[in-house]
N, C-alpha and C positions, 0 to 999 in steps of 0.2 A: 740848775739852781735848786737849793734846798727849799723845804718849806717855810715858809715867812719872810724870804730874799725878797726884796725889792724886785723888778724886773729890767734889766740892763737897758742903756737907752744907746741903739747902735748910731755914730753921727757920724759926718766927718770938717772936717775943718781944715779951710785954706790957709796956711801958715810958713811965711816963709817959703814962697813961690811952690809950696807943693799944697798934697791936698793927704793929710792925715785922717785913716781909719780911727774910730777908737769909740770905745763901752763909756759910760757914766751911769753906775750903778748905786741905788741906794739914795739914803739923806743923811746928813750931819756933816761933822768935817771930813774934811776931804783928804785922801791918800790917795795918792799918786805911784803906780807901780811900772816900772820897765823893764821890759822882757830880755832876754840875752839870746845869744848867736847858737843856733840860726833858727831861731824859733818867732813865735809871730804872740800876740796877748789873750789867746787861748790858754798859754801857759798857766794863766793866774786865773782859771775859772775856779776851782776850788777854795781861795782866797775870797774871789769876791762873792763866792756862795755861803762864805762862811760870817765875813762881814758887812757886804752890803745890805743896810737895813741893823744891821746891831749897833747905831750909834755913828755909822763910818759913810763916806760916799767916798766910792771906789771907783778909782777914774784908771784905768787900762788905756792904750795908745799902740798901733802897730807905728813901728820905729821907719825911719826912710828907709826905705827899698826891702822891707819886709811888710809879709799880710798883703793886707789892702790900701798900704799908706805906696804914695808914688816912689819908682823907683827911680835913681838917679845913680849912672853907672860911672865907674870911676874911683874915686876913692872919697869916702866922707869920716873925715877926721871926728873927734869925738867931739871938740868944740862947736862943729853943724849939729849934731846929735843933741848936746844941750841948750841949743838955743831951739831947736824944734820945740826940746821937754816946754822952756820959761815959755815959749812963742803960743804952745796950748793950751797951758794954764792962763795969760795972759787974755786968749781968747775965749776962757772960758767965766773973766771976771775972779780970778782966782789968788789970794794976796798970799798969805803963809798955807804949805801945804805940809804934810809928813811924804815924804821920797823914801820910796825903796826901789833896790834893783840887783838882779839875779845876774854874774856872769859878768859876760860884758855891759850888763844893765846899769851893774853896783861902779862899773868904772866908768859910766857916764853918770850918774849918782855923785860923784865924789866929782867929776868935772863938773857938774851941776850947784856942787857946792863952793868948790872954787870960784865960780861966776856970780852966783847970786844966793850968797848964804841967809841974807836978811829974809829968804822966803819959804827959808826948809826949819819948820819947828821941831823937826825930827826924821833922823836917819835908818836905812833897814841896808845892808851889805849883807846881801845873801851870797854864797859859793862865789867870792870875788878873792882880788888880791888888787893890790897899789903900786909892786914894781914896776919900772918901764920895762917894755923887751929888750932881751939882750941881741948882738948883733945876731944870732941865731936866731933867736925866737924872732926876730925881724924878718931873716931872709925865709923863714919857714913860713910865717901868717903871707908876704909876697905869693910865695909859691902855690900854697895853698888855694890864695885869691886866682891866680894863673889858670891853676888848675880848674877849680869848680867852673870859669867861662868855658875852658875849654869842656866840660866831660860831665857838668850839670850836677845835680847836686847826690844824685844817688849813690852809686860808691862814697860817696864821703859820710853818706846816713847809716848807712852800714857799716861802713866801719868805726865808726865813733859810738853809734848807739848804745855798745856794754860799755862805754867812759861816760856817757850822758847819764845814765843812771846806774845803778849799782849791776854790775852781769849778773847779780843772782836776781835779779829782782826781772831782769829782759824775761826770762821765764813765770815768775812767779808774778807776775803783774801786767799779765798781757794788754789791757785796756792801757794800763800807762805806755806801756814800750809802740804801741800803736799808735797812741796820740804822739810819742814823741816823734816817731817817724813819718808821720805826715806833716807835721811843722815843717821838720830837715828837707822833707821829699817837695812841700810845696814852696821853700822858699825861693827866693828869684836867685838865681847864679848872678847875676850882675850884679845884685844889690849885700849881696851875700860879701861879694867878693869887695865891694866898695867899701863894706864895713871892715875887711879883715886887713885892707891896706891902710885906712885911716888910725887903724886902733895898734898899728905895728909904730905907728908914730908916737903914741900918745906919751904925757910926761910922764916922772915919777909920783905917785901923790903920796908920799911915808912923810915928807914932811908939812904937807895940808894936812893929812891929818891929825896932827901934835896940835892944831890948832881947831879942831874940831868944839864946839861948843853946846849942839844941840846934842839932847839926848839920842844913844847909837845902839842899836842892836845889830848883832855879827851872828848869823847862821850858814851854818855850814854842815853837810852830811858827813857823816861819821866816815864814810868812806870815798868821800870826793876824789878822786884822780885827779882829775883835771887842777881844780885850786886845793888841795889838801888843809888837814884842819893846822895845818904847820902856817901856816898862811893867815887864817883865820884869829889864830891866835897872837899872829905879828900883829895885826889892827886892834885887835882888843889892847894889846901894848900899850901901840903911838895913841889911841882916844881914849881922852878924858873920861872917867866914868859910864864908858861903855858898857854891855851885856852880851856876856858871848854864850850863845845856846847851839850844843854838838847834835845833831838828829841821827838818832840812829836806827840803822837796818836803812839807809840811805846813800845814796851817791850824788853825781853835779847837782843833780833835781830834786832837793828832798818836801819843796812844795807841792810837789806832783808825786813822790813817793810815799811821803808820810806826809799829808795832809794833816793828819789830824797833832801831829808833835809839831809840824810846824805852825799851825793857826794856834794852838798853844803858846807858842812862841810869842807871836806877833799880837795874840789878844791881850797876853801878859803884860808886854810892852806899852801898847797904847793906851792901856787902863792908867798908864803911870801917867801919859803927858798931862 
């Protein structure tokens, strides 16, 4: 945590038959951040080092069957994912929040909006996109899910790590490429796997979003692989007076890569609501 941060309040909270890890850092209104696959709410230290205490209380959440929140193996659709999100806000005495989410984060973000719009005064769609899978990308997130029970999550940290952030940066940023490979390397294979068979289901949201209403920021690394800024820029599209900010010298993570272009970003934005 930087100087002047607030100091995180680590809790957890029984919600919807499990029992959620999760940070509540800071005072003022509250922002609400979800981590993406297969990482755990370590992700957002830099975030809430940046903002909790300037204004913002920063509530982070390990997702089911990631972190420290219970695992439930199987498959969990994105629809259990956002009712987790409303279920801990809920427990938290929490009415309107600002939602942002990285990844698979931003596409429980956007099912989160679709459920309970009346409670997001503001959006953040980080390194995300809104089409559903195709029947490839379906039997691929299956296999994948197959895969990780069977053979655990290492080889797949490895090999994804130069897509998770930028490959020039795996060298040039050792402490990030390290954190990022202990998220991959600690997450649950069951839980891992639960989320990549639910999220092979999940709808389209291109047309939820045409109906987006709260104020949206759209960031994405300049050199994302995985959701490209081709993507990034489809959302900026479909939402109403959106803001789409490119991070560069970045890849999937440009929260954890450029910290500093992205709390830029995101302080920029919140100044406005």
């Amino acid at each position: 945590m930087g100087a002047g941060t607030s100091v995180g309040r680590m809790s957890t909270a029984a919600v919807n038959g499990i029992t959620i890890g999760y940070d509540d850092s800071g005072d003022g209104r509250p922002l609400v951040l979800v981590h993406g696959h297969p990482f755990d709410r370590s992700m957002w230290a830099p975030q809430v080092a940046a903002l909790a205490g300037a204004g913002w209380r920063v509530i982070t959440a390990d997702l089911r069957g990631y972190g420290s929140t219970t695992v439930v193996a199987g498959k969990t659709p994105l629809p259990v994912f956002a009712q987790d999100v409303v279920g801990l806000l809920d427990h938290l005495g929490l009415g309107e929040v600002v939602l942002g989410g990285l990844s698979m984060g931003g596409q429980i973000v956007m099912e989160c909006y679709r459920r309970f719009p009346s409670r997001i005064r503001g959006l953040i769609l980080a390194d995300t996109f809104p089409r559903a899978d195709s029947a490839e990308g379906q039997a691929f997130r299956r296999a994948t899910a197959d895969r990780l029970e069977a053979e655990g999550m290492t080889g797949y940290a490895r090999e994804n790590l130069a897509r998770m952030i930028a490959s020039y940066n795996v060298e040039a940023m050792p402490a990030v490429a390290d954190h990022v490979m202990t998220m991959m390397t600690g997450a649950s294979p069951a839980g891992a796997a639960a989320a990549l068979r639910g999220r092979a289901e999940r709808p389209d949201y291109r047309d939820l979003l045409t109906t987006i209403t709260a104020p949206t920021l759209i960031v994405v690394g300049r050199d994302d692989e995985f959701t490209p800024v081709s993507d990034a820029e489809q959302m900026h599209a479909l939402i109403p007076g959106s803001t789409l900010v490119v991070v560069d010298g970045a890849g999937h993570l440009p929260n954890l890569e450029q910290p500093g272009a992205f709390n830029d970003a995101l302080t920029a934005f919140l100044s406005r609501l």
